[in-house]
Every structure is written in structure tokens, then in C-alpha cells.
C-alpha positions, 0 to 999 in steps of 0.5 A: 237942799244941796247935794255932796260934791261928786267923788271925781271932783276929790282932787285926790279920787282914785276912782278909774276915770271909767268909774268917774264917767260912771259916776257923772252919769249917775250924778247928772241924769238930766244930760244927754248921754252920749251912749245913746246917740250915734257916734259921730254925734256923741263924740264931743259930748262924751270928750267933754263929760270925760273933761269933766271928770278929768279936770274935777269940774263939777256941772255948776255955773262957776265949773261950767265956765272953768272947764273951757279955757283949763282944757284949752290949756291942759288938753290937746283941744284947743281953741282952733278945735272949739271954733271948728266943733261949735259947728258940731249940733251935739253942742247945741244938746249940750246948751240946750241941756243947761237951758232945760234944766236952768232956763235962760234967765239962770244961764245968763245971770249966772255968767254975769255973776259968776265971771269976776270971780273966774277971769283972776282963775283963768290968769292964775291957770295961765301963767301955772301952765305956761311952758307945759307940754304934756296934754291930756287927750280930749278925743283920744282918752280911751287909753286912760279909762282903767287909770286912777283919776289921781294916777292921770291928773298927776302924770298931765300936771293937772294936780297944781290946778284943781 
């Protein structure tokens, strides 16, 4: 049975991304939640749940895939950030997360399946963010919790993407 696309991932959602990050949760109950690990641990997961909701990014293969190289060009996380937080074992939760719930013949082969259809996305995500110079925050996305999800991805030029 296939369940409802989450409200976050509405290109137009005014939910707070408070609200988003709520509803994420609720959604996926199967992830590690960040609020029950200790800070410095949870500090990139609960960076890249919040990416998630920021970006409309459902926990689908396809959106999974999709997530990384959108924050790297919308946010103020690069790849230099990556290679330097892949070291950080809150990413192994993350992986072992989509492992549990998936197992690692589904990991695979939904990679396999699903990059032909993305790398033309991640061009045409490229060339639409070329010259952009307001990013969204990765880590420092406090401020924007009681902000409209629609309010946010307007005002970082997110709208064009999603």
C-alpha cells in the first residue's frame, strides 16, 4: 500500500519547518532521532532530517539520492563539509538506518535503478543554480524554525528546484 506524500514535501507547504521537522518524525518512525542522542552526535543528522523538510525531499530512494548534491548547491554545506562529516558515526545511523529498514540488496539496486533517471536532475539542478549566492543554512537553521516552509524556500530561491 502506498502511503500520502508528507505535507513538507508540498512545494507550496506553509507549515513552520518547526511543524516540518515534526511531521518528518511522525512520518518516518523508523530513524534515529536526533533528540535522543547527544549533541554533538545528533548534530548532522538532525542538519540533514531538516534538509529534508527544507528541500521537499521525501525518504524515497530517488529523493535520498536527490538530497545531497541539491544541499550542496543550496545550502552553505558543501562537499568539502561532506568529506570532512563522513568521518562523524552519526552517518553511519544514518546508513544503517536505510539498511535495517531496506536491507542491502534494496540499497543497491535502488541506486542502480534510480541514478539514470537523477544524474539529468542534478544538470538541470546545476545549471538553475548557477551564480546563486544566498544559501540556506545546514547547521545554523535555528533561526528559520518558526518560518513558513514556502516563506523559506522562496526567499533561498529553492521554489525553481523542488
Amino acid at each position: 500500500m502506498r502511503r500520502t506524500r508528507p505535507q513538507y514535501t508540498d512545494k507550496s507547504s506553509t507549515q513552520t519547518l518547526r511543524q516540518g521537522i515534526e511531521e518528518f518524525y511522525a512520518v518516518n518512525p523508523h530513524l534515529t532521532n536526533p533528540s535522543q542522542m547527544p549533541p554533538d552526535f545528533a548534530k548532522i543528522l538532525i542538519a540533514h532530517d531538516v534538509t529534508h523538510v527544507i528541500l521537499g525531499c521525501d525518504t524515497d530512494m530517488y529523493d535520498e539520492l536527490r538530497l545531497l548534491p541539491l544541499c550542496f548547491l543550496t545550502s552553505d554545506f558543501k562537499f568539502r563539509d561532506y568529506l570532512r562529516e563522513r568521518k562523524n558515526p552519526a552517518v553511519d545511523v544514518m546508513y544503517k538506518d536505510l539498511v535495517k529498514q531496506h536491507g542491502l540488496l534494496w540499497l543497491y539496486s535502488s541506486i542502480f535503478v534510480v541514478l539514470p533517471r537523477l544524474l539529468p536532475q542534478v544538470v538541470v539542478m546545476w545549471f538553475k543554480t548557477r551564480g546563486t549566492r544566498k544559501y540556506y543554512p545546514f547547521f545554523d537553521f535555528e533561526p528559520l524554525l518558526d518560518r513558513s516552509l514556502l516563506e523559506i524556500r522562496s526567499c533561498f530561491n529553492l521554489l525553481p528546484l523542488l
